[in-house]
N, CA, C and O of each residue as an XYZ file, in Angstrom:
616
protein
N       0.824     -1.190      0.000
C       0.000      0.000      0.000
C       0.870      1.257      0.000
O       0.660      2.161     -0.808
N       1.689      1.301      0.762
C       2.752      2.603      1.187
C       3.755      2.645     -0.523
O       4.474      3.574     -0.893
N       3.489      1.391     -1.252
C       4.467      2.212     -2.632
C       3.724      2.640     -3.160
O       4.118      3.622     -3.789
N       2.095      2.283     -3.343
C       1.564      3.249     -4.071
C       1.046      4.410     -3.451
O       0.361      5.252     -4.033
N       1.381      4.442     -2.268
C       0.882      5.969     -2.146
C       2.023      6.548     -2.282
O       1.991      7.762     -2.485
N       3.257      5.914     -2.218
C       3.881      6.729     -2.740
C       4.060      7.697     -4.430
O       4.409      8.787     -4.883
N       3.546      6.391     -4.822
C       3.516      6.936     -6.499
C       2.260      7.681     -6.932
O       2.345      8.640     -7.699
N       1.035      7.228     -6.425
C      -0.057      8.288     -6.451
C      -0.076      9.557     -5.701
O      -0.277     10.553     -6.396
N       0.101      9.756     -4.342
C      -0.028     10.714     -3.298
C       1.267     11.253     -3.241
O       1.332     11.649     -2.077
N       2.722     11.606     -3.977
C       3.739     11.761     -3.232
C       3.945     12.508     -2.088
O       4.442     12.101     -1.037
N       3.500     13.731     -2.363
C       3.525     14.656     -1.033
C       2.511     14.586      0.304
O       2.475     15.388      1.236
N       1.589     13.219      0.086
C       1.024     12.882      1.316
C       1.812     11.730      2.184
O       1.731     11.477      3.386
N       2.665     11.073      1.073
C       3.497      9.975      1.441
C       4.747     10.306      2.523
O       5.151      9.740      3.538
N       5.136     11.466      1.812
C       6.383     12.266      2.597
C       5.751     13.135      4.061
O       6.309     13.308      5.144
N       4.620     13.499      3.671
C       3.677     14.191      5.191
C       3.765     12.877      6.314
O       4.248     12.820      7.445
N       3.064     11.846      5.452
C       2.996     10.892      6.676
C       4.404     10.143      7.103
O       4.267      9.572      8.185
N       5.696     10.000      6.547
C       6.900      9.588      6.448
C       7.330     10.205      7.884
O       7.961      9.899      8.896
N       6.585     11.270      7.324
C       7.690     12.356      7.890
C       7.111     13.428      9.853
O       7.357     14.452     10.491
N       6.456     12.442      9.886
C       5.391     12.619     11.163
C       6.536     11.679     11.878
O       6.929     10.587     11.468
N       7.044     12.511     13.263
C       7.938     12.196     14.539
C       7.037     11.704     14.950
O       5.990     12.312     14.727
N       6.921     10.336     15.776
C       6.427      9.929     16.792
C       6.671      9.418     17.845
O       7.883      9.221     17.928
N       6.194      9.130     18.616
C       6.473      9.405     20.342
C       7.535      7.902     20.393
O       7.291      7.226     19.394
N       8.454      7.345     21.156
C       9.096      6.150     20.920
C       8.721      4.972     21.469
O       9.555      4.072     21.572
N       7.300      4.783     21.943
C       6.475      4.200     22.012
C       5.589      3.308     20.785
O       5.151      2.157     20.807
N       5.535      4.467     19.634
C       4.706      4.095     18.620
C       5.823      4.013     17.298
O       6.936      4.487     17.068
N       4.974      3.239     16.668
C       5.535      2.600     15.637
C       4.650      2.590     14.059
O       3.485      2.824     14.382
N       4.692      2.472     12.982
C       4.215      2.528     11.885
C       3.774      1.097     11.893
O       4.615      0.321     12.346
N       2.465      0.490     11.430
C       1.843     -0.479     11.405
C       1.989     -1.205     10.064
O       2.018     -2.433      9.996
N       2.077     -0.424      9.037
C       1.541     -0.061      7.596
C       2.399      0.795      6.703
O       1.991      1.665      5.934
N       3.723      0.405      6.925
C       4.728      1.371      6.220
C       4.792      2.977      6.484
O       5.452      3.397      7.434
N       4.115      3.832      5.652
C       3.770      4.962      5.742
C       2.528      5.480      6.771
O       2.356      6.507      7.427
N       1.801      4.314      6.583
C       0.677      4.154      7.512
C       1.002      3.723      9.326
O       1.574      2.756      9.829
N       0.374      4.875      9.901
C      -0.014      4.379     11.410
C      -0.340      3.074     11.756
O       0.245      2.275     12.488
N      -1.646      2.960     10.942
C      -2.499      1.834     11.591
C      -3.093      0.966     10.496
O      -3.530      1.532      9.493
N      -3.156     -0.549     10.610
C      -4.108     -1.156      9.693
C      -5.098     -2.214     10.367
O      -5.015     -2.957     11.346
N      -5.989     -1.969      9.483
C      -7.003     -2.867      9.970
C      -7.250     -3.885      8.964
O      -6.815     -3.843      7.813
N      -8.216     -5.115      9.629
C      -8.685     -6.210      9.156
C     -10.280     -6.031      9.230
O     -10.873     -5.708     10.260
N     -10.870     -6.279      8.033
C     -12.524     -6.126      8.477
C     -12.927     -7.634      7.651
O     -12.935     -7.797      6.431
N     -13.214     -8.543      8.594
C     -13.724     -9.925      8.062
C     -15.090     -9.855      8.232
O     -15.595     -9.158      9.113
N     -15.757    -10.553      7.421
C     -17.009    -10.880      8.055
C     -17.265    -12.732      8.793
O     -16.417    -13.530      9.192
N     -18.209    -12.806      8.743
C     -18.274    -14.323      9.610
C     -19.365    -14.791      9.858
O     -20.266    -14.173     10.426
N     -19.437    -16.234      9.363
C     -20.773    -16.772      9.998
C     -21.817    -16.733      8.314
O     -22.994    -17.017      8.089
N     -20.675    -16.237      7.410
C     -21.617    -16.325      6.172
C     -22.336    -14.530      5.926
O     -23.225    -14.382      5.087
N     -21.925    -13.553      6.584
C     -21.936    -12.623      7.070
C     -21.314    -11.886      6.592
O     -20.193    -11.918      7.099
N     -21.441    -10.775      5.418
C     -20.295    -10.527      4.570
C     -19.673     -8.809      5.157
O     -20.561     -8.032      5.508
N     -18.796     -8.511      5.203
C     -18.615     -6.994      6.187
C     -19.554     -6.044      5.079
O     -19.469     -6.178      3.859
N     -20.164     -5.383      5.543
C     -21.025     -4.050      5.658
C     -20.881     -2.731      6.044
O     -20.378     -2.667      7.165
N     -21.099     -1.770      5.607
C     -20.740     -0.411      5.992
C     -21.919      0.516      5.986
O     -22.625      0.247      5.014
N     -22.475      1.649      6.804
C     -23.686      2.435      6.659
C     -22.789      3.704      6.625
O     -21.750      3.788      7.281
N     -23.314      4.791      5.730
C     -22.890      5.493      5.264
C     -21.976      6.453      6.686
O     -22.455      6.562      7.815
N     -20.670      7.028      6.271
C     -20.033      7.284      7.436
C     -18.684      8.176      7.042
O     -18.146      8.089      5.938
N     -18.304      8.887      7.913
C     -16.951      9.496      7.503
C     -15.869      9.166      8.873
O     -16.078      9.175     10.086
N     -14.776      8.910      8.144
C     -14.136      8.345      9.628
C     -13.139      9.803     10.285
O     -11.979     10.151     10.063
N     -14.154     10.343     11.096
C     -13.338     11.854     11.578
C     -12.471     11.708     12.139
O     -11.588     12.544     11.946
N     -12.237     10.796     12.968
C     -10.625     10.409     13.969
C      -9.627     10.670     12.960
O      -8.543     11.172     13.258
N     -10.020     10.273     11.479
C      -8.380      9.932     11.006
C      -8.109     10.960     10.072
O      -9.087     11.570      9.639
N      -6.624     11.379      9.544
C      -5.991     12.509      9.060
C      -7.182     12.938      8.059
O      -7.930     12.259      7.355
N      -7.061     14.434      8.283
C      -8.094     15.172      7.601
C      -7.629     15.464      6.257
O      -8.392     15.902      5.396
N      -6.143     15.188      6.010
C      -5.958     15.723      4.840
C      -5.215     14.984      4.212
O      -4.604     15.529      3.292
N      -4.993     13.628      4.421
C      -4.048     12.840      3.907
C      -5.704     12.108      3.484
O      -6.809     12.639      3.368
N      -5.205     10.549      3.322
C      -5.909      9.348      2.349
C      -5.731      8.236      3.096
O      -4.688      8.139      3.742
N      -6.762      7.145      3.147
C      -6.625      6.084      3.834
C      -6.844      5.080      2.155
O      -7.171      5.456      1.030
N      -6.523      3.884      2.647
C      -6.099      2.693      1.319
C      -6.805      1.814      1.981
O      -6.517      1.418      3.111
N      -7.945      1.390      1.201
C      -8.922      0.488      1.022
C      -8.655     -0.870      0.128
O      -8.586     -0.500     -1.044
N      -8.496     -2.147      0.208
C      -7.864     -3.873     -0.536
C      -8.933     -4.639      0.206
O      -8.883     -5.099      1.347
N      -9.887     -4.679     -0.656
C     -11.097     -5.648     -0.749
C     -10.062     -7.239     -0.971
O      -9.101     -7.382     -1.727
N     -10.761     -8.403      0.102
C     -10.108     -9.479     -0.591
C     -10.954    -10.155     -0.032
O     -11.518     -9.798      1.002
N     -11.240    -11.581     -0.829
C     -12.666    -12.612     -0.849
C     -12.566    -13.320     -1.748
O     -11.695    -13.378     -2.616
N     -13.761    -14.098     -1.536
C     -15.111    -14.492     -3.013
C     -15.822    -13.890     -3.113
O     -16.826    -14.273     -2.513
N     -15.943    -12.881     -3.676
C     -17.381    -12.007     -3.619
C     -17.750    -11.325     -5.635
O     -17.096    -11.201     -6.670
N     -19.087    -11.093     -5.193
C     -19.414    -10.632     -6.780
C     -20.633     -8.943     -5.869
O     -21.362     -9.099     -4.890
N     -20.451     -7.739     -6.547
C     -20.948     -6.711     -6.393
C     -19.996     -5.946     -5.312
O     -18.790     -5.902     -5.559
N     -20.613     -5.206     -3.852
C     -20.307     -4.355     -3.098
C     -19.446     -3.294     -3.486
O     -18.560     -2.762     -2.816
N     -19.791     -3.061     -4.586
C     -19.007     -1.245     -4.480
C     -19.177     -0.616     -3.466
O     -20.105     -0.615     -2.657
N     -17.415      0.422     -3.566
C     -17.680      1.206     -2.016
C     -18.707      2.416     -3.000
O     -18.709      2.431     -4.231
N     -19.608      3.458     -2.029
C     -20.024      4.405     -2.608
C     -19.175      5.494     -2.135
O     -18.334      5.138     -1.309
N     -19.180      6.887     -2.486
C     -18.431      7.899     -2.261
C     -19.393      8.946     -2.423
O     -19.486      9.711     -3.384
N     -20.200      8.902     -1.246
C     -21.464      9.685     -1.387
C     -21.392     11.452     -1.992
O     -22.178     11.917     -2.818
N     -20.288     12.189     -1.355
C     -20.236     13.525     -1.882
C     -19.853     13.869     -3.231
O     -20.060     14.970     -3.742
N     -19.155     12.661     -3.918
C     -18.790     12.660     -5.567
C     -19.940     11.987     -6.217
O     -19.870     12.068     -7.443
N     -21.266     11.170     -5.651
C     -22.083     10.491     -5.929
C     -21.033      9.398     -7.223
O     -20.684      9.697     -8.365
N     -20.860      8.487     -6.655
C     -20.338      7.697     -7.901
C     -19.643      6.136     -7.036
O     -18.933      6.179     -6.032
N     -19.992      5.136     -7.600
C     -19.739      3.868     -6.967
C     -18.563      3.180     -7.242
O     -18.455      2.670     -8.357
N     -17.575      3.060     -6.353
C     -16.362      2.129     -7.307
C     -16.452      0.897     -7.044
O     -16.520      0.629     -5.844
N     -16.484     -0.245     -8.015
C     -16.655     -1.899     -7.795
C     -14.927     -1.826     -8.026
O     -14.267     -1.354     -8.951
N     -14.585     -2.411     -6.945
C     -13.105     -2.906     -6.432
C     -13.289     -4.828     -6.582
O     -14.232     -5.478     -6.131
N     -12.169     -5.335     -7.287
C     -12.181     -7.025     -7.382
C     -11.195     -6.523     -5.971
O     -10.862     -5.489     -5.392
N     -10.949     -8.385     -5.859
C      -9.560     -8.841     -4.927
C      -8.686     -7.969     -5.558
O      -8.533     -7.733     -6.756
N      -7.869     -7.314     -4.100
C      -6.377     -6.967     -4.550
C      -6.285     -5.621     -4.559
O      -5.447     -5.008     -3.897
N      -7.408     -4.918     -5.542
C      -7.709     -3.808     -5.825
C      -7.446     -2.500     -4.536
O      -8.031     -2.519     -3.454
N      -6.493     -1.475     -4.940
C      -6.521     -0.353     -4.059
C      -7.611      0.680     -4.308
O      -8.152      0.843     -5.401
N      -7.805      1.160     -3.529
C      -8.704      2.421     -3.143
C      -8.351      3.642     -2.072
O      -8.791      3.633     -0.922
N      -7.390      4.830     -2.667
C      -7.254      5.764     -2.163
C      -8.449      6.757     -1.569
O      -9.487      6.721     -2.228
N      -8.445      7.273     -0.893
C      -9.842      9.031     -0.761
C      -9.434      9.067      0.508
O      -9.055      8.290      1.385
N      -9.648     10.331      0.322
C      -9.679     11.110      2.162
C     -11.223     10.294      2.983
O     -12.326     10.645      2.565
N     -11.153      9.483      3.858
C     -12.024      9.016      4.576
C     -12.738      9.654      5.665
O     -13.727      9.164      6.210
N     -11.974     11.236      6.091
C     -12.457     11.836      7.020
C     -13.342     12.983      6.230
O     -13.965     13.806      6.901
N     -13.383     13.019      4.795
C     -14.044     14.388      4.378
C     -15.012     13.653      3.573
O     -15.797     14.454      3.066
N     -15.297     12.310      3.219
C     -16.306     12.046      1.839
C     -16.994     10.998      3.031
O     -16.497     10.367      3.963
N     -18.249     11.132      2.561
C     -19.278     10.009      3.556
C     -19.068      8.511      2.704
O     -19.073      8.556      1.474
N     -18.943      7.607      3.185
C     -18.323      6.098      2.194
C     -19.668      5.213      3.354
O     -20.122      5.151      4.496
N     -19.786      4.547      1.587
C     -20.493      2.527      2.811
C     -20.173      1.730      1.323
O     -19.596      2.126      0.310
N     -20.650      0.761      1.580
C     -20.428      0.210      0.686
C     -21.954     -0.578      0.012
O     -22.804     -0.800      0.874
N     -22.320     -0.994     -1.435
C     -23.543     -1.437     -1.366
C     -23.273     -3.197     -1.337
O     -22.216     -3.823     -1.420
N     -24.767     -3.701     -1.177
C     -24.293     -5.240     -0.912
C     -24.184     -6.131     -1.995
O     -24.559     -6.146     -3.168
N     -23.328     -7.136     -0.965
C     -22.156     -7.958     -1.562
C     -22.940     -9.692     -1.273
O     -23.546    -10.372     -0.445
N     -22.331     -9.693     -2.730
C     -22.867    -11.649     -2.431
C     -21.238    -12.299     -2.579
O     -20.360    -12.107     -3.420
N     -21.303    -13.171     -1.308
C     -20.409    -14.037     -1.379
C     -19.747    -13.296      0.120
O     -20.329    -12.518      0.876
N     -18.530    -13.767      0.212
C     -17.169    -12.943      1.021
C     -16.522    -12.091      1.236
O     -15.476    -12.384      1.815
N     -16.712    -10.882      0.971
C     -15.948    -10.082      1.421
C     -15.316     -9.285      2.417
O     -15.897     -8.444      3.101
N     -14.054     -9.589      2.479
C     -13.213     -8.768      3.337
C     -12.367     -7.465      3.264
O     -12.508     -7.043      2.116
N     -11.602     -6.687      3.925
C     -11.178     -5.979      3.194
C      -9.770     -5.637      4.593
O      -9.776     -6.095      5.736
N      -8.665     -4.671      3.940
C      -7.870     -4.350      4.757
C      -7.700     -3.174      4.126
O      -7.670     -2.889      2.928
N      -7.553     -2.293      5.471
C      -7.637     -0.935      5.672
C      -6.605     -0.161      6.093
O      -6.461     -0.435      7.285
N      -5.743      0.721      5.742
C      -4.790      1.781      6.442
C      -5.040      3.134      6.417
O      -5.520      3.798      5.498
N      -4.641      3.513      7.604
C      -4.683      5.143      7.685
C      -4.130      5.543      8.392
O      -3.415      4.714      8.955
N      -4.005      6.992      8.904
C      -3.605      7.341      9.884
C      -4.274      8.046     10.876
O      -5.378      8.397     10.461
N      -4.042      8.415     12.082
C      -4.974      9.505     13.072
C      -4.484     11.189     12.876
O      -3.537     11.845     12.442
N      -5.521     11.330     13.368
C      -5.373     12.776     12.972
C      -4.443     13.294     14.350
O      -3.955     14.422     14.281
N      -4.270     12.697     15.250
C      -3.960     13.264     16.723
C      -2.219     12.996     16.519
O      -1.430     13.558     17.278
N      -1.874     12.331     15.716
C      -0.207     12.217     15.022
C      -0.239     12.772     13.995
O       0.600     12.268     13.247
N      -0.764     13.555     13.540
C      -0.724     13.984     12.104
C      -1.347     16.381     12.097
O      -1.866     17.248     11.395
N      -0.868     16.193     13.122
C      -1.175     17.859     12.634
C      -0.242     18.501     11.997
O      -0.515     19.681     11.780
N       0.788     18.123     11.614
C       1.579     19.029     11.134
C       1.672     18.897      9.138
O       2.420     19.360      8.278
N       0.750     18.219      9.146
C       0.611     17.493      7.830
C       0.005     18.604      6.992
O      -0.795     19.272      7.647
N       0.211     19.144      5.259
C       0.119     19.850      4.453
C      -1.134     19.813      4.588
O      -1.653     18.845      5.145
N      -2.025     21.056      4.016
C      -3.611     21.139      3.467
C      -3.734     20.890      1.781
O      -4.192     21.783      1.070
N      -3.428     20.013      1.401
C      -3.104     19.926     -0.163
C      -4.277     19.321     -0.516
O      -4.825     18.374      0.046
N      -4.570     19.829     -1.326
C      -6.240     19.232     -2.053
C      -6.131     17.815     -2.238
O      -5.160     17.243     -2.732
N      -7.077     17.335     -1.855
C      -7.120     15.129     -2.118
C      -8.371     15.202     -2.827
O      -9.416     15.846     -2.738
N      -7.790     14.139     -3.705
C      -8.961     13.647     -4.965
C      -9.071     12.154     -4.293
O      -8.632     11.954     -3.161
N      -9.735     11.044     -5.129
C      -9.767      9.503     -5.031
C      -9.206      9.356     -6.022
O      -9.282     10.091     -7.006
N      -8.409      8.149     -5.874
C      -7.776      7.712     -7.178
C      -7.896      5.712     -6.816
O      -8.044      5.192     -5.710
N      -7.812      5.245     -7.709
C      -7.683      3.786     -7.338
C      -7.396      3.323     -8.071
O      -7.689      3.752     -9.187
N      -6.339      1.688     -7.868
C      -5.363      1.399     -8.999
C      -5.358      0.029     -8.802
O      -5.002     -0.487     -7.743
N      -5.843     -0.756    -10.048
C      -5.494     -1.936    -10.122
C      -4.906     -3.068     -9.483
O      -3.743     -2.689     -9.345
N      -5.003     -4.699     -8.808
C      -4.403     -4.895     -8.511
C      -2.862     -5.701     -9.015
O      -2.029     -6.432     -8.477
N      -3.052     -5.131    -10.241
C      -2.073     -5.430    -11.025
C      -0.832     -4.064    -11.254
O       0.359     -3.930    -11.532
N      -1.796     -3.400    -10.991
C      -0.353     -2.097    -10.552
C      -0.442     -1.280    -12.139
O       0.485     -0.518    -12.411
N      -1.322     -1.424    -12.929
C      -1.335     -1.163    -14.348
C      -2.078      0.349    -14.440
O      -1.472      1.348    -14.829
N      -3.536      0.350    -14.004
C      -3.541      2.047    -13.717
C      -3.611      2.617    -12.695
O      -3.740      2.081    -11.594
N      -3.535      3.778    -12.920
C      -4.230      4.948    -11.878
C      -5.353      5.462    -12.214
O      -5.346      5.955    -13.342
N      -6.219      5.520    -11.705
C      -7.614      6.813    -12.449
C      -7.443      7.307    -11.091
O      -7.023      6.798    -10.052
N      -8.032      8.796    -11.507
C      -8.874      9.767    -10.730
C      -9.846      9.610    -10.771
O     -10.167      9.414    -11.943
N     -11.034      9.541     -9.817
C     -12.809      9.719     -9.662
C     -13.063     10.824     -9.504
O     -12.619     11.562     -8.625
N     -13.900     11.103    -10.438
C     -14.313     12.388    -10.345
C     -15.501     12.763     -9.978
O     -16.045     11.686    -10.223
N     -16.494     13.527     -9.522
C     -17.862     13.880     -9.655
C     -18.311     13.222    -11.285
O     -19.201     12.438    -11.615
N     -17.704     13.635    -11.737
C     -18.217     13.274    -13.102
C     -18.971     11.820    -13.548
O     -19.950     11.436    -14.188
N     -18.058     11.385    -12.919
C     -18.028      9.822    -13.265
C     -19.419      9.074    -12.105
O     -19.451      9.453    -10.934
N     -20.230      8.264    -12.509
C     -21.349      7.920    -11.493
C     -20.767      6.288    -11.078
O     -20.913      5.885     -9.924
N     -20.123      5.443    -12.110
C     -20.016      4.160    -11.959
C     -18.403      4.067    -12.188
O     -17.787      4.687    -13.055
N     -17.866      3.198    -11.268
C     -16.433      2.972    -11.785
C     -15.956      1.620    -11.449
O     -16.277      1.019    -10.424
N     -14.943      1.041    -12.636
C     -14.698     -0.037    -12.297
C     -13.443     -0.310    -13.164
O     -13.131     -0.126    -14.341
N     -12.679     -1.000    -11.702
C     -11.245     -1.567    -12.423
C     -11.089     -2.499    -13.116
O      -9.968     -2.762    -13.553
């Protein structure tokens, strides 16, 4: 995750690089603070209701890697109105603390792993405009999402 944000985000890559932290804490996620695991279970596939995650950096990007058996669950990106269908593997950049995200439902498995950072290690970090971008899990493109765009898919 941390090379492509390096190659998509550079100057968010070097913000978060470049965040001193206490010698207690440690990077989880390369560039990233923290990562998470979101499984579902029991036949139970993970779910999301529409949400913005305010704890975490306001101006950097968290990285979204759907992985399963699954067919549908695009995440939505409610303030650009536009749905991205992510396969296995697949990254998903956006600022998570400024766009409302869920995802719609999914048949089969899906899981996903998540990085970001907190905003409470991260004040000294640039105000640089963030778009979504998401890239293959083959490493082949980049797109930008735009308002423009209503449906997207890698």
């Amino acid at each position: 995750m941390s090379k492509y944000l390096l190659e998509i985000f550079p100057s968010v890559y070097k913000d978060f690089i470049d965040i001193d932290l206490p010698p207690h804490l440690s990077r989880m996620a390369g560039a990233f603070m923290g990562c998470g695991i979101n499984m579902g279970h029991g036949g139970i596939p993970v779910g999301m209701k529409p949400h913005r995650d305010v704890k975490e950096q306001r101006f950097g990007v968290m990285c979204l890697c759907p992985f399963g058996n699954y067919e549908d669950g695009g995440v939505i990106l409610w303030e650009l109105k536009v749905v991205v269908e992510l396969g296995p593997g697949d990254l998903l950049f956006f600022p998570d603390s400024l766009i409302h995200h869920s995802n719609e439902p999914v048949k089969g498995e899906r899981n996903s792993v998540v990085s970001s950072i907190n905003d409470a290690v991260s004040q000294s970090l640039s105000l640089e405009p963030m778009t979504c971008r998401a890239i293959d899990r083959e490493g082949f493109r980049v797109v930008d999402i735009s308002e423009t765009q209503k449906s997207f898919k890698l």
